[in-house]
N, C-alpha and C positions, 0 to 999 in steps of 0.2 A: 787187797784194796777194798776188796767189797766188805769184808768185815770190820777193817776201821770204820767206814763210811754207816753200814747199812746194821751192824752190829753183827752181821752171818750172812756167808757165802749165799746161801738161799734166800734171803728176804728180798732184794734188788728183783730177782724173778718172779716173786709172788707179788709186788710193787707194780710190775711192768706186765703180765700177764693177770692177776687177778684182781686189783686195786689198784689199774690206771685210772679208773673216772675220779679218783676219791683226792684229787688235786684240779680246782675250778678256775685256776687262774686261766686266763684268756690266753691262747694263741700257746703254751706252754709245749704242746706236744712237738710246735716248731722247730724249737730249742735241741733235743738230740740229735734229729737227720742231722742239722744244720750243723754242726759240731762235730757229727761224724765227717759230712763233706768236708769241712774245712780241714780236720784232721788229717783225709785221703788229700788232699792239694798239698800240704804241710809236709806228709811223708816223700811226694813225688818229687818235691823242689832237695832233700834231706842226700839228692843221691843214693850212690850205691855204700851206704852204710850195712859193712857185714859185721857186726858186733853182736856178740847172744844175746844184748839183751833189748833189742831192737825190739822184737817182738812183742816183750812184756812190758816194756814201758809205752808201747801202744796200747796195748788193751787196759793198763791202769789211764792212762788218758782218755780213752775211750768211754771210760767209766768214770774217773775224774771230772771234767770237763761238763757233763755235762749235768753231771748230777751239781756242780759248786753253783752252774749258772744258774738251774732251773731254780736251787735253793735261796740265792740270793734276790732271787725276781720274787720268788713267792714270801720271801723277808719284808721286801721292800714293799711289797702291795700290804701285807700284814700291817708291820708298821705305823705307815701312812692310814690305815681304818683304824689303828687304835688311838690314834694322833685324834683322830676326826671323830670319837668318839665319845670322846669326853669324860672321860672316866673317873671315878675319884682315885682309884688304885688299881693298878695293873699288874700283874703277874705272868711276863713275856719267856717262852724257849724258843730257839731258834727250829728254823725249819731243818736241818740238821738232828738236835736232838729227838724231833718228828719223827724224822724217819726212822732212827732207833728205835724208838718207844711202843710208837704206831702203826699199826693196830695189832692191841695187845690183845690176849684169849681173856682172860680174866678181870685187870685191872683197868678203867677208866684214864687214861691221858690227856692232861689240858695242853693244850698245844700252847693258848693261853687264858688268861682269867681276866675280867676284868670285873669292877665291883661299881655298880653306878647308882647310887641314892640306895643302898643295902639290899641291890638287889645284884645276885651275881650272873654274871657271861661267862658263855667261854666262846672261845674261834672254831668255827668250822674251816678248814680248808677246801672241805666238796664246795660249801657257796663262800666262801671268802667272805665271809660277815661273822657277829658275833650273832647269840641266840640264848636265849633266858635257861640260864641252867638251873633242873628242877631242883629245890631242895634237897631230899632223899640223895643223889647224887653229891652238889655241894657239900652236904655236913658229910665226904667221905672225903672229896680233893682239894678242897679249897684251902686256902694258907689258916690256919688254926688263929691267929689273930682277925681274920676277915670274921669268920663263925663264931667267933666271940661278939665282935662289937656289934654284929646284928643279928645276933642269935638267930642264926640257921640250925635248923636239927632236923632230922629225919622225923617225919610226919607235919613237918612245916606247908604251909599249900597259900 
């Protein structure tokens, strides 16, 4: 489960122990307990279910659950700032492919882009805002039609 969702068994742990703060949305961290309780009420009403695979389809719910909702809430606050942003062109991944991607040793991920009067954004997730993304940066991620029509290049300032 964790490898569909997180791309590797390991990263959910490194997610949850080393880069909890690095997700700003409000009140977020509520969202697991709360999902694990409901899960433990959920189990106790289920009876005496002796089946093998009781077990493991708890712990993929356990992991499911709560990772669909926090991803959906932090979509939905996304979203809505890029709605309220006004952008000329946007370049949206879900919070899903996020946590795939992010954070990578090497390569730069736009979580997303946005392009306002040829100047480009990208999303932070730590502040839930966008923020002027430098040149030098852009002319490496930005959609190759954006750096064309307002010629972004590296040494651009």
């Amino acid at each position: 489960m964790t490898t569909l969702l997180f791309g590797s068994p390991v990263h959910p742990i490194m997610l949850a122990l080393l880069w909890h703060d690095r997700l700003g949305a409000p009140l977020w961290q509520l969202i697991p307990p709360l999902c694990l309780v409901a899960l433990s009420f959920t189990v106790r009403f289920m009876g005496p279910v002796n089946s093998p695979f009781r077990v493991p389809i708890l712990i993929c719910l356990a992991i499911l659950l709560p990772t669909a909702i926090v991803g959906v809430y932090a979509d939905w606050i996304r979203h809505r700032a890029v709605q309220a942003f006004g952008a000329d062109e946007v370049e949206e991944h879900s919070f899903f492919r996020s946590i795939r991607e992010a954070p990578s040793d090497f390569q730069f991920f736009l979580h997303t882009a946005a392009l306002k009067g040829c100047t480009p954004y990208a999303w932070s997730y730590r502040k839930m805002a966008f923020y002027v993304l430098k040149p030098d940066v852009g002319a490496n991620v930005l959609p190759r039609e954006w750096i064309v029509r307002c010629g972004i290049r590296i040494g651009n300032r």
